[in-house]
N, C-alpha and C positions, 0 to 999 in steps of 0.2 A: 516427502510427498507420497500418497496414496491415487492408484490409479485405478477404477472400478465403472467398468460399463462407461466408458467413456470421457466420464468426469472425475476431476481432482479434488481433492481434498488435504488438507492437514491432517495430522493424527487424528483421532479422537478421542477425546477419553486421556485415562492415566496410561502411563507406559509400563507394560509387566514388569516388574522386579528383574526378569531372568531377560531381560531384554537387553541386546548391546549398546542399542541405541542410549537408553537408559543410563548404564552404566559410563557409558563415553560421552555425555552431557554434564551426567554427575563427577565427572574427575575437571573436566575443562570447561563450565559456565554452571555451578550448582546455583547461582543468586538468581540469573533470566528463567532459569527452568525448572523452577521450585527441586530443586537438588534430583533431578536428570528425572523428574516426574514428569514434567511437558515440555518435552523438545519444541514443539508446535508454538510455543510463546514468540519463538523469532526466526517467525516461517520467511524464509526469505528466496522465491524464485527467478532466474537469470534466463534470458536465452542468448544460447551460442552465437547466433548472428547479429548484428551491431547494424545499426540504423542510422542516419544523421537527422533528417523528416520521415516521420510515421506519426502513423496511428495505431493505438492498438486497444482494447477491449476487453473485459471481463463482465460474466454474469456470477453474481457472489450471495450467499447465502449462510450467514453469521449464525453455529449452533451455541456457541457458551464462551461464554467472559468468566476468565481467570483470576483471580483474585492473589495474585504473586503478590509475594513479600517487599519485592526488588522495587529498591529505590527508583529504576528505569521505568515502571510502570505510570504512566502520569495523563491526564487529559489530553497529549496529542499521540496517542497511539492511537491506532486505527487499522483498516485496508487501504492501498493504498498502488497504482501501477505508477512503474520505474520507468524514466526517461533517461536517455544518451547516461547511461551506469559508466562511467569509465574503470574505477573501482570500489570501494566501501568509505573514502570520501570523496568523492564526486561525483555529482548525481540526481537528478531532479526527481520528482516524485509527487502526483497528486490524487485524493481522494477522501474519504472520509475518516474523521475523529470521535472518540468515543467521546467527546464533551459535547457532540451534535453540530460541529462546524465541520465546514468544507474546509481544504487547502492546498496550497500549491506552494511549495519549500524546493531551496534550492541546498544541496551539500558542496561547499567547494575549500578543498585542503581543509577538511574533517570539521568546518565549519557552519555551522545550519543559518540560511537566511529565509524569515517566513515573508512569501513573494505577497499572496493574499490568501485570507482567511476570511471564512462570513459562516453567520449560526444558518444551521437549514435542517435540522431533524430539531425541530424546534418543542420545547418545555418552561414553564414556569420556574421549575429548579433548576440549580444549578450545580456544576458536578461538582462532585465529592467521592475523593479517591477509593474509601473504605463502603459509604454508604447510599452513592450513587454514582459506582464505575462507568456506566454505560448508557447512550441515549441513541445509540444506533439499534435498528430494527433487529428482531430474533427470529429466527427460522420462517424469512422473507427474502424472494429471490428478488436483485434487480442488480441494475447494468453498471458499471464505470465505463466511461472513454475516456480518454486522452489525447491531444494533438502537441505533438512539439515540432517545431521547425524556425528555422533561422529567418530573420528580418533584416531590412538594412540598419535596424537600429538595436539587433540585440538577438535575445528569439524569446517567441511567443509562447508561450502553453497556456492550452485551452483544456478544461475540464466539463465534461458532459455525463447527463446521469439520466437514468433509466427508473424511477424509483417502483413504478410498478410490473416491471420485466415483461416490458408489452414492444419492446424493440419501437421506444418512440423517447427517442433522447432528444434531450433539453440542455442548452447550455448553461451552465450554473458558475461559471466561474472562468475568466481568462486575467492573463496578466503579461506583461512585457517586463522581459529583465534586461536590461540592458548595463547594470553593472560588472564586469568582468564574469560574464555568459561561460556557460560550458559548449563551446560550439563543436567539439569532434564527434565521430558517429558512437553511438553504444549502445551496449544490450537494452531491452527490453524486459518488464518483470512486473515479479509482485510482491510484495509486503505484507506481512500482518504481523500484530502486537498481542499478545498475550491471549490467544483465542481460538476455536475450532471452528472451520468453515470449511466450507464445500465450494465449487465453482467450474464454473462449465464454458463452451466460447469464446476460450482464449485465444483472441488473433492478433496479429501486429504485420502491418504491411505499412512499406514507404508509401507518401504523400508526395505529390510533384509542388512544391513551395519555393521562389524564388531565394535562393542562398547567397547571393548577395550581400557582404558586409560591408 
């Protein structure tokens, strides 16, 4: 992660040859990271403190889709803020796809369950890995939020979105998982897939949500 005047970013760009970064990509994940050229393809940030209800927020700003070889690369990669993280399989996480759908997916014991999905950066085509990667906006700022919290019958996550970064969010997507739920407190975070982006306004603060199960 880069930090500049405020706002974060992913790498950008190639990573110099004489970079360690680089070189310690290219020894332990050359397939995700076009052979330690874009660390950035699996941007993945945590925060230290764990939450059980929150909210938290990002203003995001997608400069360039990667065109990786790796088989990992597919229609649901995207941006996307992390809920109750326990570790790298367990884990919620909702936000946008480069196929132009919304989503809200659950990881549990390294397992992915897609909670709900719907198209909303909408096109007549339809993707296509090599010749239409992408149908998310380019060098356009606008919001994610997220709500997660516990219910008597599971917990909820709610997805909300900002599309023209005028701080006037829209709920676009909620769902109830009440299938064996990740209910403990965890990090908060962010996501991205194979891409360079900027983003600014990352908060996370608890919600007062009846916990009750």
């Amino acid at each position: 992660m880069l930090l500049s005047n405020g706002r974060g970013s992913t790498l950008l760009g190639d990573t110099p040859s004489s970079s360690k970064w680089r070189l310690l990509y290219q020894k332990t994940n050359p397939r995700d990271t076009d052979d330690g050229l874009h660390p950035q393809n699996i941007f993945r940030l945590l925060t230290r403190h764990k939450w059980k209800n929150s909210e938290q927020s990002i203003d995001i700003n997608i400069k360039k889709i990667y065109k990786s070889a790796s088989e990992n690369r597919n229609e649901s990669n995207g941006v996307f803020l992390l809920g109750r993280y326990q570790n790298a399989d367990n884990l919620y996480y909702a936000g946008l796809r480069v196929d132009g759908n919304i989503a809200i997916k659950k990881k549990k014991n390294a397992l992915y369950t897609i909670l709900a999905v719907q198209p909303y950066f909408s096109s007549a085509q339809s993707y296509d890995r090599i010749n239409r990667p992408n149908f998310l906006p380019i060098n356009t700022w606008m919001g994610i939020k997220m709500q997660i919290y516990t219910t008597p019958n599971g917990v909820e996550i709610v997805l909300f979105l900002d599309k023209n970064n005028t701080n006037e969010w829209k709920e676009v997507l909620r769902v109830q998982d009440n299938n064996d739920p990740i209910l403990g407190a965890g990090s908060g975070g962010v996501r991205a897939d194979f891409m360079d982006f900027e983003f600014d306004n990352f908060q996370v603060q608890g919600i007062d949500k009846d916990t009750n199960l």
